[in-house]
N, C-alpha and C positions, 0 to 999 in steps of 0.2 A: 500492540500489547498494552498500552498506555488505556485504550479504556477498558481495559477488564482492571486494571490498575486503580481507577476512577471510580467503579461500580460495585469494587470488591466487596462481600459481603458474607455473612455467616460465622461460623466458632472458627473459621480458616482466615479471616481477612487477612490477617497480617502477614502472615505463610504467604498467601497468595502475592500478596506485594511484595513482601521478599524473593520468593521464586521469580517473580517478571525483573527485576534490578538484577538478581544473578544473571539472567537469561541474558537481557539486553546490556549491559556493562561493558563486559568484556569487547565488544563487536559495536558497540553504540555509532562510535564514526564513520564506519564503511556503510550504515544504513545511507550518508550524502552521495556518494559517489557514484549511483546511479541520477541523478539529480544534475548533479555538475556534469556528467557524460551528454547527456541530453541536451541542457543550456549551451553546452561549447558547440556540440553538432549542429543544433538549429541557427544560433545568429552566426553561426562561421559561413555555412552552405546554404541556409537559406536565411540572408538579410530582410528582403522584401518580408515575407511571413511574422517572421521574429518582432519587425518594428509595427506589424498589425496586429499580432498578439497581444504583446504587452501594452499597446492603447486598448484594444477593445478588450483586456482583463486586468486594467490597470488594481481596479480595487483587491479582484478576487488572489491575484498573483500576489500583491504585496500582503494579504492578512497573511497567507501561505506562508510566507518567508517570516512573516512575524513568527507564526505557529513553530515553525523550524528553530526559530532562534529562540525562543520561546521556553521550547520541550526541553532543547537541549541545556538551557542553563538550570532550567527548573529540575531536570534528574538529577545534576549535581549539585543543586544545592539544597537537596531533599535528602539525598543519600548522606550528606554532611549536616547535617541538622539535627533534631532532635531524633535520640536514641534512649534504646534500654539496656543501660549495660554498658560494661566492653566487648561483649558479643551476644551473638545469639546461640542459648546452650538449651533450647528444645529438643527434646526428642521423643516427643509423641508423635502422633500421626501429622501433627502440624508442623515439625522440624525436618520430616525424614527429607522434603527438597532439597534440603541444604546439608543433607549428611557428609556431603564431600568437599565442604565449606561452612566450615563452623566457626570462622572467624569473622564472617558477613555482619556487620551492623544491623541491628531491627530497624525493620522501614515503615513506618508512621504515617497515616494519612493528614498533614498538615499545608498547610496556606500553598509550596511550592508541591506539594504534590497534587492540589486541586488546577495548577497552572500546567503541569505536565499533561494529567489526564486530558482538561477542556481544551489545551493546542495541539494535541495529539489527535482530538475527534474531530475538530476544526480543518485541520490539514486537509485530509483523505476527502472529504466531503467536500471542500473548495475546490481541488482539483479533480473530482468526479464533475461538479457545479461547472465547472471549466469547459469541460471534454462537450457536457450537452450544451453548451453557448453557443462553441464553434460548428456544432453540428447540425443545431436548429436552424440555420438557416437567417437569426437575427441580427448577425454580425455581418453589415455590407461594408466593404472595401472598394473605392474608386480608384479610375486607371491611375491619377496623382498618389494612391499612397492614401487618402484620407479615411478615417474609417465614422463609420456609423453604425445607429441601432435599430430595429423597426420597433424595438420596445424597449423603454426604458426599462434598466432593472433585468436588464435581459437573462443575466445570470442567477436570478432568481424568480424567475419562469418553473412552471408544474416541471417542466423535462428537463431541466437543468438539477434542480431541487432533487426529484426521483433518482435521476444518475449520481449524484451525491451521496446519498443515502447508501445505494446501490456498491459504491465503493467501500463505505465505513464500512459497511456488514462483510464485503467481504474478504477487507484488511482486520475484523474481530473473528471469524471466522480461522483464516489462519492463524491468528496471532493466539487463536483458541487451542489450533492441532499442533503448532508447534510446542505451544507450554505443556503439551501434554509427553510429550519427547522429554522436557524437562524435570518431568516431577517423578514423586514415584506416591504408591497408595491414593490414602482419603483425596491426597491434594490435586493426585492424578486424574479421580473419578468429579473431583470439582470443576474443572478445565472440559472432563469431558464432555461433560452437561454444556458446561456454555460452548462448548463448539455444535453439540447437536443446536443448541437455541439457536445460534448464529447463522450455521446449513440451512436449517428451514427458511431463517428471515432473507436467507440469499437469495434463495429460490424463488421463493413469495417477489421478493421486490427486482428480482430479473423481470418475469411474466409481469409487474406490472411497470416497471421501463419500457418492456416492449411494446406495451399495451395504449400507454401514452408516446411514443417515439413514433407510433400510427398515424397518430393527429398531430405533432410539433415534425416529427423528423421523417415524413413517411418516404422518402427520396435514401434514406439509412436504410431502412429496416429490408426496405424493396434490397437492395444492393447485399446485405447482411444474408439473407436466405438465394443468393448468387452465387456459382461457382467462381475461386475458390474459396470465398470466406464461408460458405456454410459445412463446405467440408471441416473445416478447419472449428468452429463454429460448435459443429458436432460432434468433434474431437473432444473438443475442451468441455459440453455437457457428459459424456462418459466419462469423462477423469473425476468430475464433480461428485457424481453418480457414485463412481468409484470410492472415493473419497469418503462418502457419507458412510456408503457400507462396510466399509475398516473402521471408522469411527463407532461405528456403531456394533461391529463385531473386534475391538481393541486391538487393532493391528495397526499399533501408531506411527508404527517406523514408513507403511505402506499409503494411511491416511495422509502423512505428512508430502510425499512425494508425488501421490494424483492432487493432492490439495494446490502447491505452486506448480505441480503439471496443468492444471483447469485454468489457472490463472492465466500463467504465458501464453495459453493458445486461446483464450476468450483477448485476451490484449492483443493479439496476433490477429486474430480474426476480424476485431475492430479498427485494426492498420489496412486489412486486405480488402474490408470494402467504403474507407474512406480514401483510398489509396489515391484518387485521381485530385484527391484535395485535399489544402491546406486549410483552408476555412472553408467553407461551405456558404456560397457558391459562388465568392470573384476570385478566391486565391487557388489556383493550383499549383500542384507541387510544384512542377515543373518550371512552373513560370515564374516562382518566386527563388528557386536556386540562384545561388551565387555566380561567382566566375570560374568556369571548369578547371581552370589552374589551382583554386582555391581549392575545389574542392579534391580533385587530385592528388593535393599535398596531405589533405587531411586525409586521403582512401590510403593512401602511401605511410602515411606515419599512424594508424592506428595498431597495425598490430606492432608495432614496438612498445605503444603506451600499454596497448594487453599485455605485452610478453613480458612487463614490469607488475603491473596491475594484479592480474589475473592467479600469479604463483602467491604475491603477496596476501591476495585473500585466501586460498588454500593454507597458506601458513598461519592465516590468524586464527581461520576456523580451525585445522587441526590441533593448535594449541590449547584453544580456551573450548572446544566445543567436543571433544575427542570423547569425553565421560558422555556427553548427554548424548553421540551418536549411537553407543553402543551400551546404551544403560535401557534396560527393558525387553519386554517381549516383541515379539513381529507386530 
């Protein structure tokens, strides 16, 4: 949401940055917890991997964590910053977002708002940059544990770069469909636009990662149109599909649900045909797992952290999100 946040523009700008702060406020800290889920499951179960990751993406991991720690101070000290007012008492077309919340402060694009928006586009794009390092093929790992590169700079490679890109568009993309959940009117029709822009740039820049993933990753793409990641694969282009044509016929409740439908199963899909590996091509999964004991305790104690976890998010969205699920047409 952070760069529509960034790019805002028109008689709406400020609306618009006001609607993304309401949106994301309320829910801002649960956006880590997939994050932290991931970090504990990789270095707990697989050590070997983890200690070759984080050398061979030493750079790209830490701006990452910059960009995180980053956004998040820079929201709130945006939001607590320079204002108009003691509230925001619009109610023209530019107000009606926040009809349900008229005590929201006016949000200003100033100094920590430029730092939110550029670690926000930073983030997604690093870790897209990330996923094509490990899959190029230029990240060698010795039986010792030692890692190396066959190209300096590896993470900023044509196919590392493309896959970056690749992610931004289609973290702006939703971050498109869902604020359109959020808004209602002019503001609504302004989000909708930049989700059809963001759709198309998805598209365009899939076919052309595929296109270069031919000549950096061709050992992927081969594996990717293989049963069962291209079922899965072509699961996830029909939800897209889907997606655009709600978007484009305003049935946002329906766009917003193939929209993270397309996602989970194109992320799925690129689990199912890297599956035999951790890095591409010394690390395999398998062989960098931990100790079956280890892992065990973790297979054994996750659904208790869900069955904490899991209601807990249910209860924050129901709280704070309960209006925008059921505000609008299909």
């Amino acid at each position: 949401m952070a760069f529509w946040d960034l790019i805002a523009t028109g008689p709406r700008k400020h609306a618009q940055r006001d609607a993304i702060a309401h949106a994301m406020g309320p829910v801002w800290e649960a956006n880590h917890v997939w994050l932290i889920f991931v970090l504990v499951i990789l270095f707990t179960c697989f050590p070997r991997g983890y200690a070759a990751l984080v050398t061979a993406l030493f750079v790209p991991m830490h701006l990452v964590l910059a960009g995180i720690v980053l956004r998040g101070a820079a929201f709130v000290f945006r939001g607590y910053g320079k204002r108009s007012g003691e509230a925001t008492k619009r109610r023209s077309d530019e107000g009606k977002a926040l009809e349900n919340s008229p005590e929201l402060p006016e949000i200003h694009f100033n100094f920590w708002g430029a730092i939110f928006g550029a670690a926000s586009v930073v983030s997604p794009m690093l870790l897209g940059a990330s996923f094509g390092a490990i899959t190029s093929g230029d990240v060698r790992v010795a039986a010792d544990g030692g890692v190396s590169f066959t190209r300096a700079f590896h993470w900023l490679m044509p196919y590392p770069i493309v896959c970056g890109l690749l992610a931004l568009s289609t973290c702006a993309y939703l971050a498109a469909v869902y604020l359109m959940m959020e808004t209602t009117g002019e503001l609504r029709e302004d989000f909708r636009r930049r989700a059809i822009v963001a759709g198309t740039s998805t598209a365009g820049l899939a076919v052309a990662t595929l296109l270069v993933a031919r000549h950096e990753a061709a050992w992927f793409v081969g594996r990717l149109f293989e049963p069962p990641a291209v079922f899965v694969v072509s699961a996830g282009a029909i939800a897209f599909i889907g997606s655009a044509v709600a978007v484009f016929g305003r049935r946002y409740r329906l766009a917003r649900v193939l929209g993270a439908g397309q996602t989970v199963l194109m992320l799925l899909g690129w689990g199912l045909a890297h599956r035999e590996y951790l890095i591409y091509p010394d690390v395999k999964l398998l062989e960098a797992r931990g100790a079956v004991e280890t892992i065990r305790f973790v297979l054994w104690s996750l659904p208790v952290g869900l069955a904490m976890l899991v209601p807990s998010l249910v209860l924050l969205f129901a709280v704070f999100k309960r209006k925008a699920l059921s505000a609008g047409p299909d």
